[in-house]
C-alpha positions in Angstrom: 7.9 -52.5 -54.3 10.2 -55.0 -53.0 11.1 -54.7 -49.3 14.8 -54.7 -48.2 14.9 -55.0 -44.5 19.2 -55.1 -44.5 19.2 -51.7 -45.4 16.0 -50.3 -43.2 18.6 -50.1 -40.3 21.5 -49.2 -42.9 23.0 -46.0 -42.0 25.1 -45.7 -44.8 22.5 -46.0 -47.3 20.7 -43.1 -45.3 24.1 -41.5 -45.8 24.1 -42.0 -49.6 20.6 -40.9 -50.1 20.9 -37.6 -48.9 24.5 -37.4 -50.7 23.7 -34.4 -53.6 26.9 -35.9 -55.9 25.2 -39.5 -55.6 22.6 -40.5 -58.9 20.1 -42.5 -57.8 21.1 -45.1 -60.5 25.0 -44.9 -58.7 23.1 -45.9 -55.4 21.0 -48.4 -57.3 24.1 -49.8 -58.4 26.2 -49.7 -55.1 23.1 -51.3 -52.8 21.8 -53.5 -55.9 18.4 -51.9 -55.1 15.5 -51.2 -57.1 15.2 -47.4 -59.0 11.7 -47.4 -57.5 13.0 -48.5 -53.6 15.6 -45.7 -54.0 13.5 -42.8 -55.3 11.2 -43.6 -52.3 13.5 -43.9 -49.5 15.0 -40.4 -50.9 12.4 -39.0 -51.2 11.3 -39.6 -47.9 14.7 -38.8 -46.3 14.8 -35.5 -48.2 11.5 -34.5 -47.0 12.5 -35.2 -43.1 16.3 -34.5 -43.6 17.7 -37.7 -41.7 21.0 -38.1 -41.1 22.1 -40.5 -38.1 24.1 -39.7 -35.2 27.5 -41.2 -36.8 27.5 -39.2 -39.9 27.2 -36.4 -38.8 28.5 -33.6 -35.9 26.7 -30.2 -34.8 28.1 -27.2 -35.6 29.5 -24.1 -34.4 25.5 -23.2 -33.9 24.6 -26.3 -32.3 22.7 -28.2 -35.2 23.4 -30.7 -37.1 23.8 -30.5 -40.9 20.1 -30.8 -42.1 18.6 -28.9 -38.5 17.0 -26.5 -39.1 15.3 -23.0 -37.2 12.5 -21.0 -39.2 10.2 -18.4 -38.4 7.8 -16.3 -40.4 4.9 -13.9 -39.7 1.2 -15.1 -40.1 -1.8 -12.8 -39.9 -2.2 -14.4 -36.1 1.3 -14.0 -35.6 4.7 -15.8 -35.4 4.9 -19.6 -36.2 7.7 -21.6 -36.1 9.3 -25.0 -37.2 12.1 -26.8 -36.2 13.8 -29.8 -37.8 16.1 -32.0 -34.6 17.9 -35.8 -35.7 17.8 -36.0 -32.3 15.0 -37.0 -29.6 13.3 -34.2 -27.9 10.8 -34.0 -25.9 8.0 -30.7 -25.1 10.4 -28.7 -22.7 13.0 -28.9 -26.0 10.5 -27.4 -28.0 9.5 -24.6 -25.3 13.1 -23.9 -25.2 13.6 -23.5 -28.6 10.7 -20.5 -28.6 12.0 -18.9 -25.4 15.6 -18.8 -27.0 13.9 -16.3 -30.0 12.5 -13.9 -27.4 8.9 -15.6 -27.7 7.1 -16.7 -24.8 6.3 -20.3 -25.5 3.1 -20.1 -22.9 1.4 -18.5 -25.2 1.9 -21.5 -28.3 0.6 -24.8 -29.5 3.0 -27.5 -30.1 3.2 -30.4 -32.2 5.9 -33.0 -32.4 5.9 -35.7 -35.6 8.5 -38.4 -35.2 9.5 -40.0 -37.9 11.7 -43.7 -37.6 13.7 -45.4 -40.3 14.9 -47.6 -37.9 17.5 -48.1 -35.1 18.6 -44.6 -33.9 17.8 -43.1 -37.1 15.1 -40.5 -36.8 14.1 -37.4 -37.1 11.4 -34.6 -35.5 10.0 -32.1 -37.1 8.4 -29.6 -34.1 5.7 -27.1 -34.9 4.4 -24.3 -32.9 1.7 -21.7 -33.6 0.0 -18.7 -31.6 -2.9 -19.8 -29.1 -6.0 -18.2 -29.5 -9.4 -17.9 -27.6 -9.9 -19.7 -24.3 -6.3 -21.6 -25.0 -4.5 -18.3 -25.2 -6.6 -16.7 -22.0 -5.8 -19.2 -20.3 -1.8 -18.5 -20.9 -2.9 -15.2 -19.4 -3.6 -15.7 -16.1 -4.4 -12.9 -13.6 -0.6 -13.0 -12.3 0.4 -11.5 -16.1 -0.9 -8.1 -14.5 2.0 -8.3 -11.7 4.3 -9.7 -14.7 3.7 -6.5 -16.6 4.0 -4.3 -13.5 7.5 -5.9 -12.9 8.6 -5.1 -16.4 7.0 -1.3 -16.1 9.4 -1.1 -13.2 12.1 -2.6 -14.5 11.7 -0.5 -17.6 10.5 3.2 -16.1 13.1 5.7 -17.0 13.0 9.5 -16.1 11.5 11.2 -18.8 12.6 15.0 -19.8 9.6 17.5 -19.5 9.4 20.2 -21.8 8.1 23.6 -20.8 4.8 23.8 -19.2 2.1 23.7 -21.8 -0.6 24.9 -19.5 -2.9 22.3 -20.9 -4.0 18.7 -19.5 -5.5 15.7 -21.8 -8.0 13.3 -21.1 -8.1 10.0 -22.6 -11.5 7.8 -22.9 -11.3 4.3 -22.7 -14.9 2.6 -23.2 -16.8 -0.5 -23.8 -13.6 -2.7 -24.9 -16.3 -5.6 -23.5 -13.1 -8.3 -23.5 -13.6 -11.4 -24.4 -16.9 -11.2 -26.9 -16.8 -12.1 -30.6 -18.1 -10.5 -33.3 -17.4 -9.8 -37.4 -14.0 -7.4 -36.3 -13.0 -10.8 -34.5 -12.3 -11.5 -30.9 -9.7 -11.1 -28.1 -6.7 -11.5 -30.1 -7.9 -8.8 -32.6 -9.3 -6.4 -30.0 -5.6 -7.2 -28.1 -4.1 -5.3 -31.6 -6.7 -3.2 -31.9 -5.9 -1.9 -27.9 -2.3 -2.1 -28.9 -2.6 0.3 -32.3 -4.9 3.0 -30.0 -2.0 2.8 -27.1 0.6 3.7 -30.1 -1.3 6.6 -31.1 -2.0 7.8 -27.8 1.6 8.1 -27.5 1.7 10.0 -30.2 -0.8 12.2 -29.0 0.6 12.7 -25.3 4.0 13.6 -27.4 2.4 16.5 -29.5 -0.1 17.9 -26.5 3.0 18.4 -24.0 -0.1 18.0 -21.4 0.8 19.0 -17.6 -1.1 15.9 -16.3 -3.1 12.8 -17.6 -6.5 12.1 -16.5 -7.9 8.4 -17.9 -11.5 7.8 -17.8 -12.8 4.7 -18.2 -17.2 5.2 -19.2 -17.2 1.1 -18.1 -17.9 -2.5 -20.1 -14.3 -3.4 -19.7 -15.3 -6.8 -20.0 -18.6 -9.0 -21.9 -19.3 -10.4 -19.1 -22.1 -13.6 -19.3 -24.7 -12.3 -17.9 -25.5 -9.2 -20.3 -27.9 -10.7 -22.6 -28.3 -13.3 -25.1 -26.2 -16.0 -24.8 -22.6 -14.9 -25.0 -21.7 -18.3 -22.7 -21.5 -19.8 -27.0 -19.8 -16.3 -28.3 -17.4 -15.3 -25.9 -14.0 -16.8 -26.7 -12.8 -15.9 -22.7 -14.0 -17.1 -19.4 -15.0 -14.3 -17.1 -11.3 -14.8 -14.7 -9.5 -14.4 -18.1 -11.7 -11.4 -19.3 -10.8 -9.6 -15.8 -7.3 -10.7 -15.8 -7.2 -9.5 -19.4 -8.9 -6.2 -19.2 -6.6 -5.4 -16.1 -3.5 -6.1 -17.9 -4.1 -4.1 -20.7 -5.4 -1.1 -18.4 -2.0 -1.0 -16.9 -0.5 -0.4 -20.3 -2.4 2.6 -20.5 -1.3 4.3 -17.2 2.1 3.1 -18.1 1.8 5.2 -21.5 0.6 8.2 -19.5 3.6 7.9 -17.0 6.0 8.1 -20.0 4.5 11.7 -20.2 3.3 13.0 -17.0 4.0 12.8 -13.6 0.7 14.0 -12.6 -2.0 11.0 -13.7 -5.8 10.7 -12.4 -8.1 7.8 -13.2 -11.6 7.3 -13.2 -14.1 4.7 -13.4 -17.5 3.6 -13.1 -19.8 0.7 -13.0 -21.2 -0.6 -16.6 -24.2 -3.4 -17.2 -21.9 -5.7 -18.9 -19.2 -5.8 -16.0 -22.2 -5.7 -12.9 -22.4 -8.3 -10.5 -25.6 -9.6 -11.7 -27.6 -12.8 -12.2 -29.5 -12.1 -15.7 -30.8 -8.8 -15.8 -30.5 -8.6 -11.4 -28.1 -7.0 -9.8 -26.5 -8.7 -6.7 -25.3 -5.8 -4.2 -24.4 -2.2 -5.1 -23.4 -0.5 -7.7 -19.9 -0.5 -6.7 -20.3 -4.7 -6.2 -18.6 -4.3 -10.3 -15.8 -6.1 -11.9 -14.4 -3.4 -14.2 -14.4 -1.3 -9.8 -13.0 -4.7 -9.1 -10.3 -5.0 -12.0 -9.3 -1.1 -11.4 -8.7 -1.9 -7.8 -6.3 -4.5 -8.7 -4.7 -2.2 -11.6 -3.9 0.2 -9.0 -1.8 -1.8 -6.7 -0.2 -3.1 -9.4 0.9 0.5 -10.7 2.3 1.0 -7.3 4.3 -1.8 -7.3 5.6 -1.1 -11.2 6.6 2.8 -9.4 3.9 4.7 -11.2 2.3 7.0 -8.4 -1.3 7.5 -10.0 -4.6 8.6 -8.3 -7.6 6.6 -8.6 -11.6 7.8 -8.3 -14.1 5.8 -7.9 -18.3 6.7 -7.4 -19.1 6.5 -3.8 -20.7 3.0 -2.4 -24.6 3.7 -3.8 -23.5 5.9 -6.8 -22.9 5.5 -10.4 -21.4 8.3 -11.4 -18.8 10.5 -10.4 -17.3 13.9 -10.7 -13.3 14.4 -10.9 -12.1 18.1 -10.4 -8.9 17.5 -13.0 -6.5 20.8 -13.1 -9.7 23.2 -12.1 -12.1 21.5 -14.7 -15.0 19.5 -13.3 -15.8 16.5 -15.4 -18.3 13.9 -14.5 -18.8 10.2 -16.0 -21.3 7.7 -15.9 -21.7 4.8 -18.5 -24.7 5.8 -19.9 -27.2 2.7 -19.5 -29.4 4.7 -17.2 -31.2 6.7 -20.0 -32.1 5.9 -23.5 -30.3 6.9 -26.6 -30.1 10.5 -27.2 -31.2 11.3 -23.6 -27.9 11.9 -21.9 -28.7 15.7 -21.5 -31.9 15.1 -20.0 -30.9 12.8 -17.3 -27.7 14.8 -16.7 -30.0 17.9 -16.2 -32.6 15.5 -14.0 -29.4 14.9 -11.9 -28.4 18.3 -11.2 -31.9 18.7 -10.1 -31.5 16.3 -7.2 -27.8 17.3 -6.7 -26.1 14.0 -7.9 -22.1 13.5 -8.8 -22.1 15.1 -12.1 -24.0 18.6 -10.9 -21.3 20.4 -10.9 -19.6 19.1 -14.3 -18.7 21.1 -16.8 -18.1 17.7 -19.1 -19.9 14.8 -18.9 -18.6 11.7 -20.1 -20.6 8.6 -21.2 -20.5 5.4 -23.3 -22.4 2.8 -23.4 -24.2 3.3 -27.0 -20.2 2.2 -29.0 -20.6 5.5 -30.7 -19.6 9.7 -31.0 -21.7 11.7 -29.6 -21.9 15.2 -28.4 -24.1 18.0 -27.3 -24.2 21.6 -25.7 -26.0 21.5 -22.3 -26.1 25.1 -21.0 -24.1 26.9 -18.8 -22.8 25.5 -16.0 -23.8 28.2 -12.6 -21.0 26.9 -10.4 -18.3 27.6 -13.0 -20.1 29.9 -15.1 -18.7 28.0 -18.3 -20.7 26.5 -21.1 -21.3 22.4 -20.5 -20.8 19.8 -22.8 -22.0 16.6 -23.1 -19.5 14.1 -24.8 -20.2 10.4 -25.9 -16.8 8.2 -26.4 -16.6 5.5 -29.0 -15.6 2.0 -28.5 -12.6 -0.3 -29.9 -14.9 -3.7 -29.1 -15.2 -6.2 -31.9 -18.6 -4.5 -33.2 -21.9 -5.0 -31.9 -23.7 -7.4 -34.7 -26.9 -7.3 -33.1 -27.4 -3.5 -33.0 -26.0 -4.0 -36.5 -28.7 -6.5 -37.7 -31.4 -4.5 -35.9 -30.6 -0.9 -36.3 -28.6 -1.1 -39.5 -25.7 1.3 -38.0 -22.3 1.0 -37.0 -19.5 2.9 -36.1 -15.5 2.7 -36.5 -13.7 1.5 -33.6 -12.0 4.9 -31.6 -10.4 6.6 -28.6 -11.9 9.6 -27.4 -9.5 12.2 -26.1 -9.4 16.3 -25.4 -7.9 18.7 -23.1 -8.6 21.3 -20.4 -6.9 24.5 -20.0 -7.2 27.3 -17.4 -10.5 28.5 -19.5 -12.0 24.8 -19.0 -12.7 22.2 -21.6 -10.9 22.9 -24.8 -13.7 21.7 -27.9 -10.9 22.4 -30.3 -8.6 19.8 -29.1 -11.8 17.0 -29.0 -10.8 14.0 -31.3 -11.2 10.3 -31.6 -7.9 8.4 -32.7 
């Protein structure tokens, strides 16, 4: 195909290409050019929509004819894709995200430049979600203070209803942020945390509880020193897992506070979130970065106005006991005894007068599965005691998977507490 370097530059030809009304044999005609030259250079200045700065003018929405703005919805969220015939640079394209409400932090973006010549071009701009380390990394520890601002910004006073004369606890366990695994990683856990929020709404709205009281059994985070070699799954490094799993904790208390005024939360110290070295602990039992991550959660509630109460297991313990509207209810993850055995080490604790004696509950995780058990009656309170194992919303554990041949569904654990003690009716995973 025959060159014609007089009307490269030509931006009346590029005019007359993109003119509808125009045959390609009139412009054949009108430039004496080649059928095959023609149907090229449309072709191509279709497919990038050129038009030159001198034939054309923006309009009353700021592009010109042939711009264009488009969204859509992906199964990993929104992606967009801009047309400019005009130079822009990365800030342009970050702008154009930010002005849909999107924070362009947390996309890739891609510029292709096309030139027909002298100021005839034209960019098409592409920008998708980040995932993995790129979009941990767009989530820096400083998103927890973000979100805290917003909370405050955002807290309204919420009408009570009459007093229900109940209170709910809600289980949050072995999210493990940041691993991999066949239900995906941190962006689908994110959704995952983000549906179980939702329905704890929901929950909170039907119960009408008095007070809140949020238990967390521990494992907030993978971690890299749990086992195996997660340094090659995870899809986080261990900053972003902490920042991560703090952020999304704060949501939590922030559903709680569009309920109650009256909210309790308790934690304890899990293998996968221990300061450790391999399988060695480096200080106490406390020295734990879910402790760590909670500590930080709870300055940030105060500065988003959310007045919550924190418990944590004394310096040399892990477990603890929370007296939660006249109902004793201990936690502890559940790594210190084998499966099945949480009633045996429970009673073994009582024995030597540890934090969960005087429980009439006891909370664990750890094994990513429902459990439950009757443990006897309780002598301090003279009520039956219950053992209860919370489920897990992590990404699945493929190795327990591959070796056991078991799984179970993702869940939140949650139940009340009345004047009579722990309610078993109200038990339920969402």
């Amino acid at each position: 195909m025959p060159s014609r370097p007089d009307l490269e530059d030509n931006a009346e030809f590029y005019a007359d290409l993109l003119d509808d009304e125009l045959t390609r044999d009139a412009v054949c005609e009108k430039w004496n050019a080649s059928a095959g030259y023609v149907s090229s250079r449309r072709r191509k200045a279709r497919e990038a929509g050129v038009l030159t700065a001198s034939s054309a003018a923006p309009g009353a929405d700021g592009l010109l004819p042939g711009e264009e703005n488009e969204s859509k919805d992906t199964d990993k969220g929104k992606e967009f894709r801009f047309i400019r015939h005009r130079p822009v640079t990365l800030e342009d394209a970050r702008e154009l995200v930010r002005s849909s409400g999107d924070n362009p932090d947390l996309y890739n973006f891609a510029i292709r430049t096309i030139a027909y010549g002298i100021d005839q071009s034209s960019n098409k701009i592409s920008a998708w979600p980040k995932t993995g380390i790129a979009m941990a990394e767009a989530l820096p520890l400083e998103q927890l203070y973000a979100e805290a601002r917003r909370i405050a910004e955002s807290v309204t006073p919420v009408l009570r209803g009459p007093a229900s004369g109940r209170s709910t606890v809600v289980v949050v366990a072995d999210w493990q942020i940041g691993k991999t695994g066949r239900r995906g990683g941190t962006p689908e856990l994110l959704a995952r945390l983000t549906e179980a929020r939702r329905k704890v709404d929901e929950e909170l709205a039907k119960r009408a509880p008095e007070s809140v009281l949020i238990l967390d059994g521990g494992d907030g985070i993978e971690g890299f020193e749990s086992g195996g070699n997660p340094m090659f799954t995870n899809d986080l490094s261990l900053p972003d897992q902490i920042a991560c799993y703090a952020t999304e904790l704060l949501k939590f208390v922030h559903v709680a506070k569009d309920h109650v005024d009256d909210i309790e939360v308790g934690v304890v110290s899990s293998n996968h979130a221990a300061w450790r070295h391999g399988k060695q602990n480096l200080g106490n039992p406390s020295d734990d970065w879910g402790i760590h991550a909670h500590k930080r959660v709870q300055q940030a509630a105060e500065i988003a106005g959310i007045d919550a109460t924190w418990h944590f297991p004394a310096e040399f313990d892990e477990s603890l006991c929370v007296d939660f509207a006249g109902t004793p209810i201990g936690l502890v993850h559940g790594n210190q005894f084998a499966p099945g055995k949480a009633i045996d080490w429970w009673q073994g604790q009582t024995f030597g007068d540890q934090a969960v004696t005087r429980a009439d509950v006891m909370v664990t995780a750890h094994y990513h599965s429902f459990g439950a058990g009757v443990a006897g009656q309780n002598p301090f309170t003279k009520r039956e005691r219950f053992w209860v194992g919370a489920p897990t919303l992590d990404s699945g554990s493929d190795w327990y998977r591959n070796v056991k041949g078991r799984d179970s569904l993702p869940g939140t654990l949650i139940f009340d507490v009345t004047e009579d003690g722990f309610d078993l009716a109200s038990l339920a995973i969402l």
